[in-house]
Backbone bond lengths (Angstrom), bond angles and torsions (degrees), N, CA, C in turn:
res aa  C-N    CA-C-N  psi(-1)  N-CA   C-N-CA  omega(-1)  CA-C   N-CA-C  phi
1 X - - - 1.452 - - 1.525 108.87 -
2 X 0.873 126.28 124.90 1.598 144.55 152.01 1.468 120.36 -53.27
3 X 1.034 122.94 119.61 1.750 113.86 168.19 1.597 105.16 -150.53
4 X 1.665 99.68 122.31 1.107 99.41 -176.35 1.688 115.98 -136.04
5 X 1.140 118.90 124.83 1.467 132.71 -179.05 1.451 124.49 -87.53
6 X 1.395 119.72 101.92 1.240 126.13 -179.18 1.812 110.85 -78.40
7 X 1.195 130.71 112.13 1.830 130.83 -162.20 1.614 99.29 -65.33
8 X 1.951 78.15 -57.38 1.288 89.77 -148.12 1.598 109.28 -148.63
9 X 1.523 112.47 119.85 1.037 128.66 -153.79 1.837 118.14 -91.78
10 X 1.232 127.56 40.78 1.620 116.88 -159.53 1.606 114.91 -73.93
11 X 1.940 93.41 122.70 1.094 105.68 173.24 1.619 120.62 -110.03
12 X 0.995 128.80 110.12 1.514 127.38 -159.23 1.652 115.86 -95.42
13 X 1.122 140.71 121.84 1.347 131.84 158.03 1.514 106.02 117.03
14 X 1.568 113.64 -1.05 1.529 117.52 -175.16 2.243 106.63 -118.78
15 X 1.089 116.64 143.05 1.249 121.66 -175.21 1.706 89.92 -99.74
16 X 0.895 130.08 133.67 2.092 136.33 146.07 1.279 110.05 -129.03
17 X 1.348 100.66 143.20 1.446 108.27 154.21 1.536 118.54 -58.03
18 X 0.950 105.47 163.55 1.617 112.03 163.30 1.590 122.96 -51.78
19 X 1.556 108.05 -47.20 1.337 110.99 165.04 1.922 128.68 -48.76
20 X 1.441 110.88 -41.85 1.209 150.12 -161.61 1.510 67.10 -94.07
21 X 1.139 170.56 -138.64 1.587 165.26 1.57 1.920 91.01 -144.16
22 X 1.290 95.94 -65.01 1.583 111.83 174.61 1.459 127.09 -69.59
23 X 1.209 121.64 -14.01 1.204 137.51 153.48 1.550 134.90 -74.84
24 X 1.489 110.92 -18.23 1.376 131.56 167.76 1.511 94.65 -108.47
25 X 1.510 156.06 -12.70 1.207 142.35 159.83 1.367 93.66 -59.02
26 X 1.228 122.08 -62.39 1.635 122.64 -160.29 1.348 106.88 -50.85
27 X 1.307 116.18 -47.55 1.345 135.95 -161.73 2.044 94.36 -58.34
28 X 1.193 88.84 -48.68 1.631 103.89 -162.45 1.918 91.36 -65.40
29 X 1.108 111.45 -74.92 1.653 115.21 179.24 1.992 114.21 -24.71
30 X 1.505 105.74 -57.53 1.354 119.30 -156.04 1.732 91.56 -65.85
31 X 1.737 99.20 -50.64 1.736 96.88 -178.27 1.316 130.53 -44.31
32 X 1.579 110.22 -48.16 1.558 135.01 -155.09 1.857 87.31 -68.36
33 X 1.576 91.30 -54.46 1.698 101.56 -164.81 1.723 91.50 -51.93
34 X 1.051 137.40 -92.41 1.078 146.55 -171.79 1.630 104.65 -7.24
35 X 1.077 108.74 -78.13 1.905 133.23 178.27 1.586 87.04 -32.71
36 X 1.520 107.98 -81.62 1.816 89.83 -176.74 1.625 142.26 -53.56
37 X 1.169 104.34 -9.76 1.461 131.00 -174.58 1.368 114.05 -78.09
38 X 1.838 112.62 -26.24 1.381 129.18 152.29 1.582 116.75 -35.77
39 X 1.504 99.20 140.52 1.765 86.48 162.93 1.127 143.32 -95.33
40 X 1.168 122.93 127.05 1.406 142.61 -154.52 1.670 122.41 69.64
41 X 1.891 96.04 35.69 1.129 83.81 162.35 1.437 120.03 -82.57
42 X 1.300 138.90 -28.52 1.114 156.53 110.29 1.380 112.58 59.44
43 X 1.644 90.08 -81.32 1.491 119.89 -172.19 1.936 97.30 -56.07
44 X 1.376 106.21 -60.04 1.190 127.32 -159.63 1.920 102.91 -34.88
45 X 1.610 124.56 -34.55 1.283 135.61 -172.41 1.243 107.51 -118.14
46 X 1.028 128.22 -4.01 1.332 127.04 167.76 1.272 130.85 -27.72
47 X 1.473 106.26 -45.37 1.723 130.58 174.20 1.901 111.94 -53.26
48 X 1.552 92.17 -34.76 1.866 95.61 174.44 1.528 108.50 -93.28
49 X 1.987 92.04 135.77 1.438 94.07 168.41 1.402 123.50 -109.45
50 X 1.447 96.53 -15.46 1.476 108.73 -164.38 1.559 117.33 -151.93
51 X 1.668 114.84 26.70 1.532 110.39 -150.87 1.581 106.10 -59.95
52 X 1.409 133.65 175.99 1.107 125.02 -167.20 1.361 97.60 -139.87
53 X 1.548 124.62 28.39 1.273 127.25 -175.34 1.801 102.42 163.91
54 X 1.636 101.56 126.27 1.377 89.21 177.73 1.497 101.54 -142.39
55 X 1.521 109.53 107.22 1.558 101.48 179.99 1.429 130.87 -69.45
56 X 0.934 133.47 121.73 1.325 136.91 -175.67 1.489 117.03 -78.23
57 X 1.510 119.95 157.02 1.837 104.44 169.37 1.454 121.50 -60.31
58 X 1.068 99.06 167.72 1.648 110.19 165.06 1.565 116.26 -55.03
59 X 1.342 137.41 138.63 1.258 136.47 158.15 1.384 119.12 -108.17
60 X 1.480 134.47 147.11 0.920 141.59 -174.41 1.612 110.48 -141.47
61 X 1.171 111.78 89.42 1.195 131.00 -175.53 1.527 121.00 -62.27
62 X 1.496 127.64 95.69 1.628 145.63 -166.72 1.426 101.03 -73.24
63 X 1.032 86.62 132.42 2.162 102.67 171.55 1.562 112.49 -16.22
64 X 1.475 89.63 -60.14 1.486 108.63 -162.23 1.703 102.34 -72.92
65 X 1.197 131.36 -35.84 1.265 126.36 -164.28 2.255 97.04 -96.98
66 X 0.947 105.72 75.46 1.348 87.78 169.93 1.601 102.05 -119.96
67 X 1.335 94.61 -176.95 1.500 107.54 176.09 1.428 115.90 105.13
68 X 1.259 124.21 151.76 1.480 108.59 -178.16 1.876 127.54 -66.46
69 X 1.199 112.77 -14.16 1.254 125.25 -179.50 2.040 110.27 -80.47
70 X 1.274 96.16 -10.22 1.379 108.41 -156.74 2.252 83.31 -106.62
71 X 1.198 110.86 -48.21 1.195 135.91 -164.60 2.117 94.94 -67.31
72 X 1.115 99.06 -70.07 1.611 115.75 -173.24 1.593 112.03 -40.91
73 X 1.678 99.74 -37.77 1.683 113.28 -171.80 1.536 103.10 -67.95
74 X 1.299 113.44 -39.53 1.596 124.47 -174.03 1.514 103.87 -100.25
75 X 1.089 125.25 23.21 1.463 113.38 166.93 1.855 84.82 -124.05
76 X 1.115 136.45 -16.83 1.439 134.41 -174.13 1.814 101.05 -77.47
77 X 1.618 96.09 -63.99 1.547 91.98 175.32 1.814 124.12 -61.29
78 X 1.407 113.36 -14.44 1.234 115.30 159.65 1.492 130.01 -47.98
79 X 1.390 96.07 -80.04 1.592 115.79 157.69 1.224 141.02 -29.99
80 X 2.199 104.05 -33.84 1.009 107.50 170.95 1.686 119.59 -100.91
81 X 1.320 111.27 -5.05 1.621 113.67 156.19 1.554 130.73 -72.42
82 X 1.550 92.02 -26.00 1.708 109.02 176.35 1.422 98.51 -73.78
83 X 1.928 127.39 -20.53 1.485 116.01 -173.17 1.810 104.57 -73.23
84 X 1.506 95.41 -44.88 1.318 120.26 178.65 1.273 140.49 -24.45
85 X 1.700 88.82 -33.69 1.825 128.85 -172.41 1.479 96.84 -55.46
């Protein structure tokens, strides 16, 4: 089993409501889960037991893709390439 706890989430340069805040958490949870749920993604982090910081890539958020549902998907696959490292 996998279990993994995200603390603390910093997003810099964007204003949300609270609503908009919890709506890109979800977004972020449902993605990540998904991505690991792949097979052998597994394997891919295996090597971490305990990291205490995992930087993710840069995102650059396109006209067309905004919104927190649009935002959450690309901060999930971020996070989970930075596990990848």
């Amino acid at each position: 089993m996998l279990n993994i706890a995200i603390d603390h989430l910093i997003i810099q340069g964007m204003d949300m409501t609270r609503h908009e805040r919890r709506l890109l958490q979800a977004e972020v949870e449902a993605t990540l889960r998904d991505l690991l749920a792949q097979p052998g993604a597994a394997g891919n982090i295996s090597s971490l037991s305990s990291a205490r910081r995992i930087l993710g890539e840069a995102i650059h958020q396109r006209p067309q893709e905004t919104g927190p549902a649009s935002l959450g998907k690309q901060i999930a696959t971020s996070v989970y390439h930075g596990l990848a490292k």
